[in-house]
C-alpha positions as CSV (number, residue, x, y, z in Angstrom):
1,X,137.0,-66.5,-70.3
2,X,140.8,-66.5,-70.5
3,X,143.1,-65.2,-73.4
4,X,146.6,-66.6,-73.2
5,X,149.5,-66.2,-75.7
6,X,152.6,-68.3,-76.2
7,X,155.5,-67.2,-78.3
8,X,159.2,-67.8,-78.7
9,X,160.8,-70.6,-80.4
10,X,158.5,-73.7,-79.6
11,X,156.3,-71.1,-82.1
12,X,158.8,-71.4,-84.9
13,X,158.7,-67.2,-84.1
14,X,155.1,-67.5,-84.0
15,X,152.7,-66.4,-81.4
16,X,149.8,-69.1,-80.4
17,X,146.5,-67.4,-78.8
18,X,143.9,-69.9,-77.3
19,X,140.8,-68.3,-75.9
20,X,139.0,-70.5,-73.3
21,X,135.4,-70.2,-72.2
22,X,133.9,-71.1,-68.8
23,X,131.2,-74.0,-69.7
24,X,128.7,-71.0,-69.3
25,X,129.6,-69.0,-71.2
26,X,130.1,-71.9,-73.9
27,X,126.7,-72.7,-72.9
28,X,125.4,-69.2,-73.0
29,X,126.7,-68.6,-76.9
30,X,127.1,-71.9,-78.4
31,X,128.1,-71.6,-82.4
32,X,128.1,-67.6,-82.2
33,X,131.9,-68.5,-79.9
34,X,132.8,-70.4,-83.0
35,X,132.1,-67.8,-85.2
36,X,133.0,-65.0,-83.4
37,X,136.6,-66.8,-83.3
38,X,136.6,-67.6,-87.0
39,X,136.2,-63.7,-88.0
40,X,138.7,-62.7,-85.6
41,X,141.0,-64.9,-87.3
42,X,140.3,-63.2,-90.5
43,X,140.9,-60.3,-89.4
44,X,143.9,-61.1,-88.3
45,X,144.8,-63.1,-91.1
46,X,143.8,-60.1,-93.4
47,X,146.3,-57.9,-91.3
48,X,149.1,-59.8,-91.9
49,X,148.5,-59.9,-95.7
50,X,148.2,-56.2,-95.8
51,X,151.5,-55.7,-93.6
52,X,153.7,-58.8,-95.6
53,X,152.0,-58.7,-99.0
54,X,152.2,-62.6,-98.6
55,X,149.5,-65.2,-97.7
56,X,150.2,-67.4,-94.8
57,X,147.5,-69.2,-95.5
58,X,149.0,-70.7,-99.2
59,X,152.1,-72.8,-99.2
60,X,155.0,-70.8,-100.0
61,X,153.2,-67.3,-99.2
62,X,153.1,-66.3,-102.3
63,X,150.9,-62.4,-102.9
64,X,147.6,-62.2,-102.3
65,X,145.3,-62.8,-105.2
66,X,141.9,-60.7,-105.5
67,X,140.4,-64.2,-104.0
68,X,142.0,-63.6,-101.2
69,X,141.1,-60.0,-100.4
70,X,137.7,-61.3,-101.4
71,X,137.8,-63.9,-99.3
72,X,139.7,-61.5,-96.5
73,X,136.6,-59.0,-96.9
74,X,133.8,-61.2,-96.7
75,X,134.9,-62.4,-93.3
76,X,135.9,-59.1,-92.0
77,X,132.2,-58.0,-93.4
78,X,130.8,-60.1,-90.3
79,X,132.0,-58.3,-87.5
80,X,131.2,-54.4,-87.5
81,X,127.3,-55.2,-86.9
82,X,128.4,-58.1,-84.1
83,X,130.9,-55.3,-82.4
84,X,128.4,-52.5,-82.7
85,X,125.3,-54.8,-81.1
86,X,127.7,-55.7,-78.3
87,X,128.8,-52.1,-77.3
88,X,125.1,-50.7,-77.2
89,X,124.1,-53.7,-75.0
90,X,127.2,-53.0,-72.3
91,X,125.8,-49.1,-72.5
92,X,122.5,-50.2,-72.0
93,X,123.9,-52.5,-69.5
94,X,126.4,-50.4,-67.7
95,X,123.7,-47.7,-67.2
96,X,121.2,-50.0,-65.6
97,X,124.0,-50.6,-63.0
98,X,123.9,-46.5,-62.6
99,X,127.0,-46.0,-64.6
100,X,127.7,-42.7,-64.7
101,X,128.7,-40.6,-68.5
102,X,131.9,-39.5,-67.3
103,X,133.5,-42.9,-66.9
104,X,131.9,-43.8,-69.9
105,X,133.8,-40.9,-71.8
106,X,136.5,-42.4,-69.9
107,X,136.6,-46.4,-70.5
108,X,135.4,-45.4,-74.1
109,X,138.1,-42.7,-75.2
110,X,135.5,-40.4,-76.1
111,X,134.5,-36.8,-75.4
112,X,131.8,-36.4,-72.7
113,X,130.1,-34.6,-75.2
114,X,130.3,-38.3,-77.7
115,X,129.9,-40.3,-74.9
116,X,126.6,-38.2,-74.0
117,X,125.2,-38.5,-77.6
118,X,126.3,-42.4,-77.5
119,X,124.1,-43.1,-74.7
120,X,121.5,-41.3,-75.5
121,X,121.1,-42.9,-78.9
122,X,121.3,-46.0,-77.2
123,X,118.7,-45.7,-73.9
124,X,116.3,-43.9,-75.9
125,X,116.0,-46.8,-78.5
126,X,114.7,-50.3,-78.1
127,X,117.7,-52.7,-78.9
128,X,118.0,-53.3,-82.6
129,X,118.3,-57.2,-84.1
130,X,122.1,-57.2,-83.5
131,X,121.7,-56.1,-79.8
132,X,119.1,-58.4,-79.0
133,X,121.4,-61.2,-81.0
134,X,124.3,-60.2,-78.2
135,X,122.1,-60.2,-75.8
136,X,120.2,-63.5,-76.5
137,X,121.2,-67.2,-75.5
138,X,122.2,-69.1,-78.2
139,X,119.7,-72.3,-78.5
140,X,122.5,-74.1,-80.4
141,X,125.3,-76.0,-78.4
């Protein structure tokens, strides 16, 4: 996968990010890319309204309307559960491949003493449904 970002004046001022997956990994995760993508772009979209006050997404940018926060938050709603099932299967993942708790603490920006208890609640505990979805081949193209 590759994250690239183009900005300037062919943007109008803008910047352009395209993310492109290998044909594995497309292979590997199917519609969850597609949606993964779509609730980043809320949440970027959502950051921009709180930093403006103004809609990029409505001719004109006018204010947000409580649609929009609705709309804003019921996107943004998706994620948490998606990010969370991802990190506990890399700690799962990383301590299989004898990753040690200090560089955890480390790469994480945590305490030893958080990245202990992190780990701990993690290898102790079957995966839940949202680490097993991470961890799971889509069956969908």
């Amino acid at each position: 996968m590759t994250v690239s970002c183009r900005s300037g004046d062919d943007q109008s001022g803008g910047l352009e990010i395209t993310i492109t997956l290998t044909a594995a990994e497309t292979e590997a995760m199917g519609e969850d890319a597609t949606l993964m993508a779509e609730i980043f772009d809320s949440y970027l979209w959502a950051m921009g309204m709180l930093r403006t006050g103004r809609n990029s997404r409505d001719s004109g940018t006018p204010p947000p309307t409580s649609g929009d926060w609705a709309a804003a938050l019921r996107g943004l709603d998706r994620l948490p559960t998606r990010l969370q099932g991802i990190r506990n299967g890399l700690i799962r993942a990383y301590t299989a491949a004898d990753g040690n708790r200090e560089r955890l603490s480390t790469v994480m920006n945590i305490s030893r003493s958080a990245a202990r208890h992190r780990h701990m609640r993690v290898t102790r505990r079957a995966p839940n449904a949202w680490e097993q979805w991470a961890r799971t081949r889509s069956s969908r193209p």
